[in-house]
N, C-alpha and C positions, 0 to 999 in steps of 0.2 A: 484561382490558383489550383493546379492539378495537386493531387494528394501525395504525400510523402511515401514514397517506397521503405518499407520495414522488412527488416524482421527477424522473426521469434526465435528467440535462444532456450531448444528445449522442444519435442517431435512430442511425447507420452506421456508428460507428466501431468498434475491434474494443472495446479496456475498456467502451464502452457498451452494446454487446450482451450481454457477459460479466456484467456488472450488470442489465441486464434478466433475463438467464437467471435470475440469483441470487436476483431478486424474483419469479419466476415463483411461487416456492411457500413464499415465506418466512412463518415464526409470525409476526414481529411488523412486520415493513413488507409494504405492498403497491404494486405499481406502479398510480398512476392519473393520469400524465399523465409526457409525454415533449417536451423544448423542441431544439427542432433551427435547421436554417441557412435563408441564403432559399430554399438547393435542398430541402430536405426538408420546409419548413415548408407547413401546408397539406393535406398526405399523410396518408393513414392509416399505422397504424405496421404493418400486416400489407402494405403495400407495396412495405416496402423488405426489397431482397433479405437474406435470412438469410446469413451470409457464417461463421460457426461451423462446424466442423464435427463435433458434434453437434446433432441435431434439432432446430428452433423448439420452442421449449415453448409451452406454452395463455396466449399474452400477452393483453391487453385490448385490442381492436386501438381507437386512440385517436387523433385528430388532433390531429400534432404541429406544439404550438404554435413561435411566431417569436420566437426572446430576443432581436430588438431590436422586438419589439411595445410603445409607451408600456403598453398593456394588461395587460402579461404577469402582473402582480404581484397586479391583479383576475383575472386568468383562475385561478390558483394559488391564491386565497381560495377563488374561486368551488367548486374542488377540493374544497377541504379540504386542503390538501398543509401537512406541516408540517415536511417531512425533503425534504433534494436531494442530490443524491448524481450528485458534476461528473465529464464523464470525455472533458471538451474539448483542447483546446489551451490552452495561457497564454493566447494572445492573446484568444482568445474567452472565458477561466472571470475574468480581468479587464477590463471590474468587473461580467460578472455576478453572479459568486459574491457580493461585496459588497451590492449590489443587491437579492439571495434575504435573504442576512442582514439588512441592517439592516429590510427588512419582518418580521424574525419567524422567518426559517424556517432552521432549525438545517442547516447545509450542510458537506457532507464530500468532500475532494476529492481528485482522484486527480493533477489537475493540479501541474505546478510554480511556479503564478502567486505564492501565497502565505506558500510553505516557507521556513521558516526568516526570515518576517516576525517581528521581534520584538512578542512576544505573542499570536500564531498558534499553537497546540500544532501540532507535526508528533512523530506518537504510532505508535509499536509496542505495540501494547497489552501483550503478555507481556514487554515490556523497560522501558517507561518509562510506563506507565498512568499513572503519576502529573501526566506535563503536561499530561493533559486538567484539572486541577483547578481550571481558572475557566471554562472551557467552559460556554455557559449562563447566567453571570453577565454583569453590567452589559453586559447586551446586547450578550456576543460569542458570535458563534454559528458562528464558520468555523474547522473544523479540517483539518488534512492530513494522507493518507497520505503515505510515504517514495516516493524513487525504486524501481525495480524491480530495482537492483543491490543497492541497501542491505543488500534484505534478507537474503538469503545470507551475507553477510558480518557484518550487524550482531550477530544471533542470536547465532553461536557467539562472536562476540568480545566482546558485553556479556556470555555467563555468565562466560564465562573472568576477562574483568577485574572479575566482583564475587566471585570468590575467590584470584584469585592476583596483580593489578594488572596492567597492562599498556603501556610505557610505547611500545611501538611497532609499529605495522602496513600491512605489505607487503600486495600484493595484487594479482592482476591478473584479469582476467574474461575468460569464452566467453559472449557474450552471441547469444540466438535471433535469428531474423529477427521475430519478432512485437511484440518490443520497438520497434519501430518502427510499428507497426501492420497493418495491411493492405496499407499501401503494397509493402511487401518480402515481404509474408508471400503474397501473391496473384499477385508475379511470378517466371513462369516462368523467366527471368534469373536472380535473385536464389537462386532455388528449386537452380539449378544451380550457382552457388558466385559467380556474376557480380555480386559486391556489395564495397563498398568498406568493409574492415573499420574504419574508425576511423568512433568515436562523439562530433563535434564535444562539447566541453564537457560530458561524461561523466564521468569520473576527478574533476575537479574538483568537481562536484555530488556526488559520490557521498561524496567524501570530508570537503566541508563539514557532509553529510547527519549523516554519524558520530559527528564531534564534536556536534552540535548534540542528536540522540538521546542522545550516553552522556554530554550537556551534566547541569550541575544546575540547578535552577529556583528561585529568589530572590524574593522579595515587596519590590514597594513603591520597585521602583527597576530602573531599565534597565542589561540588559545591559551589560559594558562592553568591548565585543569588534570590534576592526580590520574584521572581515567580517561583524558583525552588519549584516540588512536591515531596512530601517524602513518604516512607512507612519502617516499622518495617523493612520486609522483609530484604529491599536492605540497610540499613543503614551502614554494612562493605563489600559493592562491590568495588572491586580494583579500579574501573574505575568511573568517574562523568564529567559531562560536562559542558562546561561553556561557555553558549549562546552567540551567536555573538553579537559584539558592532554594533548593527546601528538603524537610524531609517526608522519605517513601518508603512504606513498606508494601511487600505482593508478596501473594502466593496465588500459584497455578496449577489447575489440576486438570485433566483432559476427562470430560464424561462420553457416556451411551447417546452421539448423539450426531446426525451426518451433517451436518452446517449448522453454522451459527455460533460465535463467541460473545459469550454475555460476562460483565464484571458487576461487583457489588462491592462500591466505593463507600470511604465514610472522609469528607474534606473539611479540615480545619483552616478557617477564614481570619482574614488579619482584622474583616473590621462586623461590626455586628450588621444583621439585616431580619428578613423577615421572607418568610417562604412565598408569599405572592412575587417579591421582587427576584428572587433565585429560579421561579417559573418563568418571570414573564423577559427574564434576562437571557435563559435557554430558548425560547419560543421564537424569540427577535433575532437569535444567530442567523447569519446568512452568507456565502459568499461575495468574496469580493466582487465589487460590481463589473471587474473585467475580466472576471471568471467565471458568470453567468451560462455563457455562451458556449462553454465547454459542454460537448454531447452528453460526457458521464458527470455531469455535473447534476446531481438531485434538485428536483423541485425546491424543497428545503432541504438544508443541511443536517438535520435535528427534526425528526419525529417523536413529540411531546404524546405520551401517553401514560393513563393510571397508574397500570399494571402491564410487563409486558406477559405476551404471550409466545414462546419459544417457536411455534409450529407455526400461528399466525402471520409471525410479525416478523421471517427473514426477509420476505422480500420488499421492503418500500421504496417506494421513490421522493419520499418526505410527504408526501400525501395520501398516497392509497397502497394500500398493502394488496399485493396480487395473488392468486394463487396458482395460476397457471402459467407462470411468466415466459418469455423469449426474450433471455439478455441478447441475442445475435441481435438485434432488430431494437429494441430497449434498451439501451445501454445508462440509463437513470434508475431501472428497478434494482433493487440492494445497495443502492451505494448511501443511501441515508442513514443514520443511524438515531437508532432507538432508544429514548430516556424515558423512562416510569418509575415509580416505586417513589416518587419524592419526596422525603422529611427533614423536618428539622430537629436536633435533637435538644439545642438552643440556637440562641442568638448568631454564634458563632461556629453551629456544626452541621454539616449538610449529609444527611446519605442518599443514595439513588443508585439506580444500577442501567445500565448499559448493553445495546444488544446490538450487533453488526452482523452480513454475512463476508464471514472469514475470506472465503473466495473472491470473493467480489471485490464490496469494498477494500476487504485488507492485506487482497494479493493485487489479482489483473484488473480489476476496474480502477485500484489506486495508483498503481503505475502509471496507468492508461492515461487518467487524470493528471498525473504530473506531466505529461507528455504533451497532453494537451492546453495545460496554461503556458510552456516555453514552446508551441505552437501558435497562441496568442500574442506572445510576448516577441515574436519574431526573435526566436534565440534557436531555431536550428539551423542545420546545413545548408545552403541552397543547393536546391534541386538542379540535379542534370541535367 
């Protein structure tokens, strides 16, 4: 099967680059067009400054198109594009992203424009694969990756609670400077600790995110849920979710730090156990066995360790920590994430803490990855 024509919504920002790189050398998508702002639109894409810091890979250098072009949607036929893969702002992936979908073209997004719209899947693939399950059908074709704290957190606490329940979770984060983008990640200020830790309306996204992933998914009838978001669009989607019963408390705070988002959970469990079986319950998580085969799919899902190490341990691929990595070329390095620090306080109380890289895993590698289980799952477009 020739590979699915994409592409990237977003010329210079840092998840757009991250996602160019991804496609630089990917089996089954290829980058062949790029849609940017009125400043980038126009431009060739070997133009704009490379702001990564590893190397420009061998991109297609491509002029990128204008998403408020009337045009844009013949330029993107014209293509052949039949995968887009958004890595905007809200303001701007609303309503293009819409716009990509309802012409046809299967769109994955890294944005928060759509999350947790009822009947939108917003999909962890090794934790909830299952919500992509209308994905593709009666012409819905927009899914979301999670926020970039989720993920740390979400991982170790959906395995935990599908064997021991869990009726409640603490949590607070060290989140990087690049979670914010470029903005902080490129000033020197910021670089030197001159940054104002709190993460407007963070904690609270993060923890609706939770519920809504370790949510259950219902046919044939809407969610019925105080904080469910609605849109026209989706209002007769086969499939709705209905957020997990427990309680959460976060807080988020941005440190001195250029990748990597680590959380320090503390999980009350429904039933008693014992810290060998809370180890050996993390250790055994694995992807689904038909999402092995995904490129950005990690070795292991879950890299068990002591204690973690901040500097050490961004980049794993569930087995070996790299230090010199080429996600162009490796597209498994950073997408595992990191559990150490694991106690028990009793029977019933688990703390550990959690370490992911932000970019990777919990922008463009996890997009990437939902794109490519409904590439498995024969739920995109056919190709031109």
């Amino acid at each position: 099967m020739q590979p699915h024509k994409t592409v990237v919504i977003g010329a210079s920002g840092l998840v757009a680059q991250r996602m160019q790189q991804r496609l630089s050398n990917h089996p089954w998508f290829t980058l062949n067009a790029v849609i940017g702002s009125k400043r980038t639109s126009g431009q060739m894409l070997d133009s704009i400054p490379w702001r990564l810091e590893e190397n420009r890979p061998d991109l297609p250098n491509l002029e990128i198109l204008n998403g408020q072009d009337e045009r844009l949607i013949e330029q993107l036929r014209d293509c052949g594009i039949t995968v887009a893969f958004s890595c905007v702002p809200s303001g701007v992936a609303d309503p293009l992203e819409l716009t990509l979908a309802e012409a046809g073209v299967a769109v994955f997004s890294n944005s928060s424009a759509f999350r947790r719209i009822d009947g939108v899947p917003l999909v962890i693939p090794d934790l909830n694969a299952n919500h992509l399950s209308h994905f593709g059908t009666h012409e819905y074709l927009l899914a979301c990756a999670t926020n970039c704290t989720l993920i740390p957190l979400a991982v170790p606490t959906a395995v935990i609670a599908k064997s021991f329940g869990i009726t409640r979770v603490k949590m607070n984060s060290e989140q990087a400077l690049s979670g914010a983008g470029f903005d902080l990640l490129l000033d020197e200020k910021a670089l030197a600790g001159g940054h104002a830790p709190e993460i407007a309306g963070e904690a609270e996204k993060t923890a609706q995110e939770l519920l809504h992933v370790l949510g259950t998914p219902i046919k044939e009838q809407r969610a019925n849920s105080s904080d469910a978001r609605t849109h026209p669009k989706f209002e007769t989607a086969p499939v709705h979710v209905v957020p997990a019963d427990l309680d959460v408390e976060i807080e988020c705070k941005r440190v001195t730090r250029k990748d990597g988002h680590q959380i320090f959970a503390t999980l009350t469990l429904e039933t008693d156990t014992t810290l060998e079986e809370v180890r050996n319950c993390l250790m055994a998580h694995k992807f689904p066995n038909q999402l092995k085969a995904c490129p950005s799919a990690p070795k292991k899902a879950i890299h068990f360790v002591e204690k973690i190490d901040v500097d050490r341990h961004l980049w794993s691929d569930g087995e070996d920590f790299l230090t010199n990595p080429d996600p162009s070329h490796n597209l498994k390095t950073g997408m595992a994430v990191v559990v150490g620090h694991l106690q028990m306080l009793d029977s019933r109380t688990i703390e550990l803490s959690a370490y992911s890289h932000n970019t990777i895993r919990g922008a463009a590698g996890g997009t990437m990855l939902l794109a490519e289980q409904a590439y498995l799952e024969q739920r995109l477009p056919k190709q031109q």
